[in-house]
C-alpha positions in Angstrom: -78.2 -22.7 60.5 -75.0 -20.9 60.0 -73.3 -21.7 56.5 -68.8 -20.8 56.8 -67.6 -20.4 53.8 -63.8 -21.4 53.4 -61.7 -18.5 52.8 -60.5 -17.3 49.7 -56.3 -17.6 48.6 -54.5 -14.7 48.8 -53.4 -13.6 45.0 -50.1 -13.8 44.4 -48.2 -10.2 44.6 -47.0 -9.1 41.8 -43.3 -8.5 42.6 -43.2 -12.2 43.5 -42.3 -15.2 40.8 -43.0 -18.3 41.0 -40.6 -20.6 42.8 -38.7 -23.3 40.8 -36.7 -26.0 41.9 -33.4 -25.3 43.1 -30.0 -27.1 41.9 -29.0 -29.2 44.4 -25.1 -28.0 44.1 -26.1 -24.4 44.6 -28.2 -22.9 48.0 -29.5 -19.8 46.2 -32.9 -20.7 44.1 -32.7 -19.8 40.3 -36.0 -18.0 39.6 -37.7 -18.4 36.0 -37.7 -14.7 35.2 -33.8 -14.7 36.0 -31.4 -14.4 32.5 -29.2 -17.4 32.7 -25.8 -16.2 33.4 -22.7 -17.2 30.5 -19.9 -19.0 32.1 -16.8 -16.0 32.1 -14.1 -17.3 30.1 -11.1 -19.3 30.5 -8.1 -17.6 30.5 -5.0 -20.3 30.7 -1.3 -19.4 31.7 0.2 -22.0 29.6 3.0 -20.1 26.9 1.6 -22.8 24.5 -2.3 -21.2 24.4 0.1 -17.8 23.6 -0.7 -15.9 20.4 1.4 -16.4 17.6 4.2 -14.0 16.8 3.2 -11.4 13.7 4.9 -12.1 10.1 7.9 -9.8 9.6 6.6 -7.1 6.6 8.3 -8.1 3.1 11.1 -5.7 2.2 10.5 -2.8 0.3 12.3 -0.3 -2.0 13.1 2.8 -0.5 11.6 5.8 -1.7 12.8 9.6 -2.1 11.5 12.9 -2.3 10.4 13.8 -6.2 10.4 17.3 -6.9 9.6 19.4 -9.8 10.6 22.5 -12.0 10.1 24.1 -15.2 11.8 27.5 -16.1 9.6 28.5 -19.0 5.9 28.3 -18.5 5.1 29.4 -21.7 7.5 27.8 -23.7 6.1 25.2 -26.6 8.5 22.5 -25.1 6.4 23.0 -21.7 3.2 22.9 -23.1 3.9 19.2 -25.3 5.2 18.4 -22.1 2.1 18.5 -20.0 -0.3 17.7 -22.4 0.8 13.8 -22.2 2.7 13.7 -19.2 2.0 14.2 -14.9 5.5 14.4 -13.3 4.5 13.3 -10.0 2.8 9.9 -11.7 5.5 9.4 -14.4 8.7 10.2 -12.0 7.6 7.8 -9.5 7.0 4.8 -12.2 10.3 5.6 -13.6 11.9 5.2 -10.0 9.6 1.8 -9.9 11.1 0.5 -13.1 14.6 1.4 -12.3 14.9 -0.3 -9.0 12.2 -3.4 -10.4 15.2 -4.0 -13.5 18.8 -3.1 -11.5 17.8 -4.7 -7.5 15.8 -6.9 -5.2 14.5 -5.2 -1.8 16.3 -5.9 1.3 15.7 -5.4 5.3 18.1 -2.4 5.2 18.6 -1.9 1.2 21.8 -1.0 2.1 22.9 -1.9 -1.3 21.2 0.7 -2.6 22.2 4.3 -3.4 20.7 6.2 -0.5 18.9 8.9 -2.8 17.5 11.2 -1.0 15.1 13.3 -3.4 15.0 13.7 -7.7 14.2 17.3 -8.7 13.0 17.2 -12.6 14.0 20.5 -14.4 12.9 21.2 -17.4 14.8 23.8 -19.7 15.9 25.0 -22.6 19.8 23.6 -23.4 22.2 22.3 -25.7 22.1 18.9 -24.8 18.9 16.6 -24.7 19.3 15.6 -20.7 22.0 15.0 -18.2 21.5 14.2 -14.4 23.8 15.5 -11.9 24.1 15.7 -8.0 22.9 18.8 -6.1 24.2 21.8 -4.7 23.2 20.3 -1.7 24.8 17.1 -1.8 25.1 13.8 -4.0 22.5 12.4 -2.4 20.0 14.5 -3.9 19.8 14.6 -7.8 19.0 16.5 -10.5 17.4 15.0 -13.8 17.4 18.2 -15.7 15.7 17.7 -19.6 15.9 19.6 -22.7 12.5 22.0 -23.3 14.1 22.4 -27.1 14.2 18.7 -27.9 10.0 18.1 -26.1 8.7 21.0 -28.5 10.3 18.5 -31.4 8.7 15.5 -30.3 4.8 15.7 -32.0 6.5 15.4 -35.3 7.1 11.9 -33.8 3.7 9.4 -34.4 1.5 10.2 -31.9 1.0 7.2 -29.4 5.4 7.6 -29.1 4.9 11.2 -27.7 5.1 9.7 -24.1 6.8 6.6 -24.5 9.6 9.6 -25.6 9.5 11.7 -22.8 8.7 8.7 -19.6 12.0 7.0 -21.8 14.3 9.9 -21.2 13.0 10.0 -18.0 13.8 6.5 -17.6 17.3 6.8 -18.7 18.1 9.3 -16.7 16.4 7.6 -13.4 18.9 5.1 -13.9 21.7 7.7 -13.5 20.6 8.3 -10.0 20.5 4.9 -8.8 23.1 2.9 -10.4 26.6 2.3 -8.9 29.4 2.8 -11.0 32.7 1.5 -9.5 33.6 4.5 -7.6 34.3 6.4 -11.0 35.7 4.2 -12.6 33.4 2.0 -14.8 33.6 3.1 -18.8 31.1 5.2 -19.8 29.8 3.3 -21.9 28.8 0.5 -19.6 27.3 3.3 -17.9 25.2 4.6 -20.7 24.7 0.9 -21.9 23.1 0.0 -18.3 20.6 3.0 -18.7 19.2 1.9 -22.5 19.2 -1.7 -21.1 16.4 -0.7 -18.3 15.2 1.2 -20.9 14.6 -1.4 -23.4 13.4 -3.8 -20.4 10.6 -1.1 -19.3 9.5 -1.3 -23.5 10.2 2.2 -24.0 12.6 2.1 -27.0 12.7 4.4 -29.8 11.9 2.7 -33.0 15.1 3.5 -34.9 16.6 1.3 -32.3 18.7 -1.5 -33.9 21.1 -4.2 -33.1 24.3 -3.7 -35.0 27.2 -5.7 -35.7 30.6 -3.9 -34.9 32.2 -1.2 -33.3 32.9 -1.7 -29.6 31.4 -3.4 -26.8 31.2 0.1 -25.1 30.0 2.3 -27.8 27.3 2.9 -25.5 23.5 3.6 -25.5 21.4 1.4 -27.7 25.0 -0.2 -28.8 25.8 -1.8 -25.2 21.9 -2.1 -24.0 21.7 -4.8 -26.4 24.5 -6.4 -25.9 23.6 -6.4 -22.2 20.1 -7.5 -23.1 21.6 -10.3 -24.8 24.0 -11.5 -21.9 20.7 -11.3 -20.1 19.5 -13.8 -22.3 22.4 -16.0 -22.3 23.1 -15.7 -18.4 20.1 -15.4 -16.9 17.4 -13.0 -15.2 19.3 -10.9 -12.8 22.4 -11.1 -15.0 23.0 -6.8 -15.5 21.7 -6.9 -12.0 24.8 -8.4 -10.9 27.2 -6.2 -13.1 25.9 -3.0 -11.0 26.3 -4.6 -8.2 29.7 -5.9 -8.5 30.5 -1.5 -9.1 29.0 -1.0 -6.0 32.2 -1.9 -3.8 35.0 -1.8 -5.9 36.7 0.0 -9.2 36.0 -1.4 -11.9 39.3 -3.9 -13.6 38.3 -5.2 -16.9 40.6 -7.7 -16.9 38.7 -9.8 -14.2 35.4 -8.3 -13.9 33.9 -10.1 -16.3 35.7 -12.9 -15.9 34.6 -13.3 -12.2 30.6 -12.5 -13.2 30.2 -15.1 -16.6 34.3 -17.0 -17.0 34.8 -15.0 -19.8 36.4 -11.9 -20.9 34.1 -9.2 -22.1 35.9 -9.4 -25.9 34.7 -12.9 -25.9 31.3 -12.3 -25.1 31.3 -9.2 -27.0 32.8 -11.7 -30.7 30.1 -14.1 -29.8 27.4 -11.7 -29.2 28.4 -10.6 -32.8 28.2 -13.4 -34.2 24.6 -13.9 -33.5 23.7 -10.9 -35.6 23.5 -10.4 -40.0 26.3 -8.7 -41.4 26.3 -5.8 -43.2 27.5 -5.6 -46.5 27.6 -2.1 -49.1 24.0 -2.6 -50.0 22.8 -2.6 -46.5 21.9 -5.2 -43.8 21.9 -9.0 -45.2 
């Protein structure tokens, strides 16, 4: 008797899968060892699924070119100079304050002095600072500062040494970028506008006072308090204003004033008096 056997299967190669059903909408059959594709993305026409348009950037002061000098190395002045102070940091936060206290920024700050560059000199002089235009041109300034009066300064108290020096500098920043009616504002007013930003930065000198009397534009300390004081009365932005209105035109004290605060500037000058003590022989009462 003859046994057959049934034959074996054949093994499955190896290269083959598995078949698995196939989706009825498509005719190609999805094996199991096959990554399942992503979808590609939608991409719509419509001006509605569009991005939205980027923020304009905030304005911004303009800035200028700071420069340096110093014509005696070894003199004292010099060395009580750098031993508080870094020109490059203290120049630019005295340009900061300045335009913070006297504008706001604008798309084109056209209403702003178009300094070009600040070059601080220091030297030995008679005078304790001035600032002045260029050789160049008036676009680019010179603050230049007295090396005679910075040797004097350590017989001041010692956390004043700098507040001295960055309030100099700060007075004299203001002499770059302020307007001043084409020429024609007192000088005074002009000083007075400096020691206001000045005394708004916190940088004035303790034998600072306000005093009753002489006139409106005495100047310095004199005026930046009376300025300070229409600040008060007026508003934020008030001395802000009164640059602004030199920007454009010379400056007519009979309506200048008037037009900024309805009163002449004798009038607010009596009332700003009025506010103080008087002084009699025996001092201040």
């Amino acid at each position: 008797m003859v046994l057959i056997q049934s034959p074996k299967p054949l093994p499955v190669p190896l290269a083959m899968s598995r078949a698995v059903p196939t989706d009825k909408s498509s005719s190609t059959a999805i094996t199991s060892d096959q990554p399942t594709p992503s979808p590609l993305p939608v991409h719509s026409s419509s001006k509605s699924q569009s991005a939205a348009p980027r923020p304009h950037p905030k304005p911004s002061f303009p800035t200028c070119k700071l420069r340096f000098e110093c014509h005696d190395l070894t003199h004292d002045g010099a060395h009580v100079f750098f031993s508080s102070n870094q020109p490059s940091r203290d120049l630019a936060s005295a340009v900061s304050t300045v335009l913070s206290v006297l504008y706001r920024p604008s798309e084109n700050n056209s209403h702003i002095p178009p300094v070009r560059s600040v070059t601080l000199i220091l030297r030995a002089m008679d005078i304790l600072a001035y600032t002045t235009g260029s050789e160049l041109d008036n676009d680019h300034k010179e603050l230049h500062f007295n090396l005679e009066y910075i040797e004097k300064i350590p017989s001041m108290p010692e956390n004043r040494q700098r507040d001295e020096i960055q309030g100099v500098l700060v007075h004299e920043m203001v002499h770059c970028w302020q307007w001043n009616g084409h020429g024609t504002a007192p000088s005074g007013l002009i000083e007075g506008i400096a020691d206001f930003v000045r005394l708004q930065a916190g940088l004035s000198p303790p034998h600072w006072k306000r005093e009753r009397g002489k006139e409106w534009d005495a100047g310095y300390e004199h005026t930046g308090y009376f300025l300070d004081w229409i600040e008060t009365l007026y508003g934020e932005g008030s001395v802000r204003r009164i640059n602004e209105a030199l920007m454009n035109k010379k400056y007519d004290g009979e309506v200048f004033w008037v037009d900024l605060f309805g009163k002449h500037v004798q009038e607010l000058w009596d009332e700003y008096n009025k506010t103080l003590p008087e002084k009699n022989e025996e001092g201040i009462r």
